[in-house]
Backbone bond lengths (Angstrom), bond angles and torsions (degrees), N, CA, C in turn:
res aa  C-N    CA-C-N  psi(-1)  N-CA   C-N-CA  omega(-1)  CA-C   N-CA-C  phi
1 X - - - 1.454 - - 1.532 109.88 -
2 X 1.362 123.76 162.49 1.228 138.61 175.23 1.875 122.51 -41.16
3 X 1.916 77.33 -45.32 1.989 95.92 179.74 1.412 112.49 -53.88
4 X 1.670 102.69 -55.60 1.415 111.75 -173.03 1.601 114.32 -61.65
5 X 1.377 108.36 -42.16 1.427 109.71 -177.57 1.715 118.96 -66.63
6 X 1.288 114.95 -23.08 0.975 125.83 156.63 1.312 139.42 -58.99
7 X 1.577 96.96 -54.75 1.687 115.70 152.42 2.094 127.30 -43.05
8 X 1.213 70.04 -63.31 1.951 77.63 155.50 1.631 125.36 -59.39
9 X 0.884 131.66 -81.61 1.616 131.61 137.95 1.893 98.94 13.76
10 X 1.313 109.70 -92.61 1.391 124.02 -148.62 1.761 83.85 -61.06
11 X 1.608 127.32 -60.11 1.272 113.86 174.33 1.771 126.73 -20.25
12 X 1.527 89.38 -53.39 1.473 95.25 -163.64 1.452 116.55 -72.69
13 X 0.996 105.50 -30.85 1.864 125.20 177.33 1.377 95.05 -64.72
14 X 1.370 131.93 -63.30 1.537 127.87 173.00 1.540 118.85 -44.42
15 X 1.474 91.23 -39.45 2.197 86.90 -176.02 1.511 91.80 -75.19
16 X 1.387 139.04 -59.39 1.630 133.93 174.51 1.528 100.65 -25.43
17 X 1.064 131.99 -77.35 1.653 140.71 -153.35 1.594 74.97 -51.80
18 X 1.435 107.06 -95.86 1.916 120.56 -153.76 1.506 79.62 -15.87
19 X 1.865 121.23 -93.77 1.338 110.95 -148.33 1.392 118.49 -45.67
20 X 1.108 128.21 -27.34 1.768 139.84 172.49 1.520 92.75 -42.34
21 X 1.217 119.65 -83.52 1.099 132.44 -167.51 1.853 115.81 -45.39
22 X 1.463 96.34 -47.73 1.097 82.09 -178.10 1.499 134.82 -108.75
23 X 1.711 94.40 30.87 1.516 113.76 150.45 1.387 115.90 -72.61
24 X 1.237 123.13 -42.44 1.080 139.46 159.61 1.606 138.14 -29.64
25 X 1.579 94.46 -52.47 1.364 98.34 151.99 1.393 127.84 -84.48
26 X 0.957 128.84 -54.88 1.576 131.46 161.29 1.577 102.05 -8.69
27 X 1.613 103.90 -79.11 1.492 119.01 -174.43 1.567 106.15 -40.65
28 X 1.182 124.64 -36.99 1.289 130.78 -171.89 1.781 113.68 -68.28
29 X 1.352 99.72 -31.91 1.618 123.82 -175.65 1.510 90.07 -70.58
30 X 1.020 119.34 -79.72 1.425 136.78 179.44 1.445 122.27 -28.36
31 X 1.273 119.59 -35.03 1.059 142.11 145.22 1.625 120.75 -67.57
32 X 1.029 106.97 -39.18 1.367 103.79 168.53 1.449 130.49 -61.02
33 X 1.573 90.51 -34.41 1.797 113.90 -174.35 1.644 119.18 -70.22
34 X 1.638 99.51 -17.97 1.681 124.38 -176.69 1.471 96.92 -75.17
35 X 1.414 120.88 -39.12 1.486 105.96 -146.58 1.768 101.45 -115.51
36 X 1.483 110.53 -1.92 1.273 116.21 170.64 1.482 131.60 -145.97
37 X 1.450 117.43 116.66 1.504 100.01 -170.44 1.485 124.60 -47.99
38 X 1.111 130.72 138.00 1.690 140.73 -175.98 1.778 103.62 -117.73
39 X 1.500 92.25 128.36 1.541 79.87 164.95 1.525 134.07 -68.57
40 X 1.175 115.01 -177.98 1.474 110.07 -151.79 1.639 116.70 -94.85
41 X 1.163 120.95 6.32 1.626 170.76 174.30 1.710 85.41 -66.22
42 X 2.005 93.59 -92.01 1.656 109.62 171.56 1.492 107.19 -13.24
43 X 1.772 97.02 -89.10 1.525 100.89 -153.57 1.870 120.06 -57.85
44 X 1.408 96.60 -13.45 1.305 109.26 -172.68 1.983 113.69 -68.40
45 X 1.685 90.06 -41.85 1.816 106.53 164.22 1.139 96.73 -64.39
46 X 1.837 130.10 -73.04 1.779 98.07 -161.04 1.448 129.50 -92.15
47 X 1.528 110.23 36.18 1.487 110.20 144.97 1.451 107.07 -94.86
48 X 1.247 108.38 -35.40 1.504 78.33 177.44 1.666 132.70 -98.12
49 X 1.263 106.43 16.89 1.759 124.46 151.30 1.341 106.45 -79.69
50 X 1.897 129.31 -38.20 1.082 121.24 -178.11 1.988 118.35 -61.93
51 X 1.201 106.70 -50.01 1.521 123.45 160.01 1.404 118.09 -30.50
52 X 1.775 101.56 -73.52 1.628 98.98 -174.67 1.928 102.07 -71.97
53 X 1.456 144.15 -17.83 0.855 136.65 169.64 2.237 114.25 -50.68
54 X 1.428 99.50 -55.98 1.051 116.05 -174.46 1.545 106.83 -70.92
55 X 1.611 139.37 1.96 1.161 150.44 -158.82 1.974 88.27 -112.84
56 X 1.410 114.21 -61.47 1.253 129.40 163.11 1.837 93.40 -36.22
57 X 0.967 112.51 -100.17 1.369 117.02 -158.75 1.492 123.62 -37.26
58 X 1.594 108.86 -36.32 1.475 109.82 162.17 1.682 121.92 -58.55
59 X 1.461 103.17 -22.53 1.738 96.66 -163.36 1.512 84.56 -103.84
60 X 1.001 151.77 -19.52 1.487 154.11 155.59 1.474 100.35 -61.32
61 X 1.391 141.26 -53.29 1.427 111.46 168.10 1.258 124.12 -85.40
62 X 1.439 125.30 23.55 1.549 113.82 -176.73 1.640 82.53 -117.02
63 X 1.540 126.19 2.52 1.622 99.67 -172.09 1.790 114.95 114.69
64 X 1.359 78.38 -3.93 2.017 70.09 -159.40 1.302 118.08 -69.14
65 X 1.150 148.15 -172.76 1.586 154.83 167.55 1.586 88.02 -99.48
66 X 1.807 120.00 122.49 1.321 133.29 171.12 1.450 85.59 -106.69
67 X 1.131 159.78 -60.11 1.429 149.30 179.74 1.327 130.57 -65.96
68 X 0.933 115.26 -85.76 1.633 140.93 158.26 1.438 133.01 -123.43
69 X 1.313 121.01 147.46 1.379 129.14 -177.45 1.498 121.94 -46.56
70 X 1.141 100.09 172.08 1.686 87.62 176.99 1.582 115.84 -82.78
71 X 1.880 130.09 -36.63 0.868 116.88 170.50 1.810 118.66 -56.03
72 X 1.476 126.22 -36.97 1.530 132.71 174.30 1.422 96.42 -45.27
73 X 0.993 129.12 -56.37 1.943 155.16 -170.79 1.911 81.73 -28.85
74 X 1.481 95.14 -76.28 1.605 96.22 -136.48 1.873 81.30 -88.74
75 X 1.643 119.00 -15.18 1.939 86.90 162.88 1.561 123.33 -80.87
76 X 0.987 99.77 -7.45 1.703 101.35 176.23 2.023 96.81 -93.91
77 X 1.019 147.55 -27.04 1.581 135.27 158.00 1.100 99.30 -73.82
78 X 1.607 144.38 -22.56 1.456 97.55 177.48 1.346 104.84 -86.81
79 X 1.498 126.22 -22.51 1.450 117.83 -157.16 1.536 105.33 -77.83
80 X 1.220 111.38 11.00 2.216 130.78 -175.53 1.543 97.50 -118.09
81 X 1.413 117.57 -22.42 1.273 102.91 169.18 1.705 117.68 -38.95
82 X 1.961 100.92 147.75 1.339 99.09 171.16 1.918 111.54 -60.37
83 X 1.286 83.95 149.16 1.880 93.20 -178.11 1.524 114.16 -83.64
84 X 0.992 113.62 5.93 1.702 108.17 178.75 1.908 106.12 171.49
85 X 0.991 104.20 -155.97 1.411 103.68 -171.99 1.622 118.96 -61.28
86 X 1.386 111.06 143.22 1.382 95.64 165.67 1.386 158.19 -77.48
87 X 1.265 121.55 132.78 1.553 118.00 -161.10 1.405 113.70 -42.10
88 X 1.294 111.42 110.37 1.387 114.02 165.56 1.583 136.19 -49.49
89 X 1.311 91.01 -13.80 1.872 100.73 -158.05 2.024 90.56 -105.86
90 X 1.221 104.75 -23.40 1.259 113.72 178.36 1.282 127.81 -62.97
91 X 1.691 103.34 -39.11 1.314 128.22 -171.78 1.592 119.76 -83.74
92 X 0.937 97.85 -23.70 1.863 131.87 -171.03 1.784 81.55 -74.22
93 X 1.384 86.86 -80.13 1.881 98.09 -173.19 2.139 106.74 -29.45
94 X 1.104 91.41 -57.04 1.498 103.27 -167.33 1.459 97.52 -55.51
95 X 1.126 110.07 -38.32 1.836 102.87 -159.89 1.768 101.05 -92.32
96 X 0.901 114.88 -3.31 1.293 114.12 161.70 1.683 136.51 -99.85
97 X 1.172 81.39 -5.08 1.519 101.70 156.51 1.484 121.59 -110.27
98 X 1.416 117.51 13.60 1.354 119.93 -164.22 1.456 146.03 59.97
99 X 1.462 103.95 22.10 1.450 128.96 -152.92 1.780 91.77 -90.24
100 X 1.312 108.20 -34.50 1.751 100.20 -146.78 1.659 94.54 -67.90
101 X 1.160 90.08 172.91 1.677 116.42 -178.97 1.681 128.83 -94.54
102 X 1.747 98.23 -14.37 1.561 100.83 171.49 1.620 86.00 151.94
């Protein structure tokens, strides 16, 4: 259905951002690690956050499921599906702000 495919979609855009983001920080660490000695404890955690980060990012660009599968995917969107009709007062709101969808 539309919900689920949507639901998937919005998932995936969220796992992109998080890892976006948290290349970002990493990189920031890494940078951090250049300009100040860290004990050896430190550097010892962010290689190995850097590793499992870059383990994430390979199975995120080859396609992989970093959360859950695709069948889990669409039983956890339907079981969030709306429960009955849609809010009228909701929709009103949305379309008057230009939000709605059609």
């Amino acid at each position: 259905s539309g919900y689920i495919a949507s639901t998937k979609a919005t998932i995936d855009a969220c796992r992109r951002d998080f890892l976006r983001e948290e290349r970002a920080l990493i990189d920031g660490l890494v940078k951090l690690k250049r300009q100040i000695p860290l004990p050896k404890q430190v550097e010892d955690d962010l290689r190995a956050l850097q590793e499992a980060a870059q383990q994430m990012y390979s199975e995120a660009n080859e396609g992989g499921e970093a959360v859950v599968g695709e069948e889990e995917a669409i039983a956890i969107a339907d079981s969030f599906g709306p429960p009955g009709p849609p809010d009228e007062d909701a929709l009103k709101i949305l379309r008057e702000v230009g939000l709605d969808n059609g």
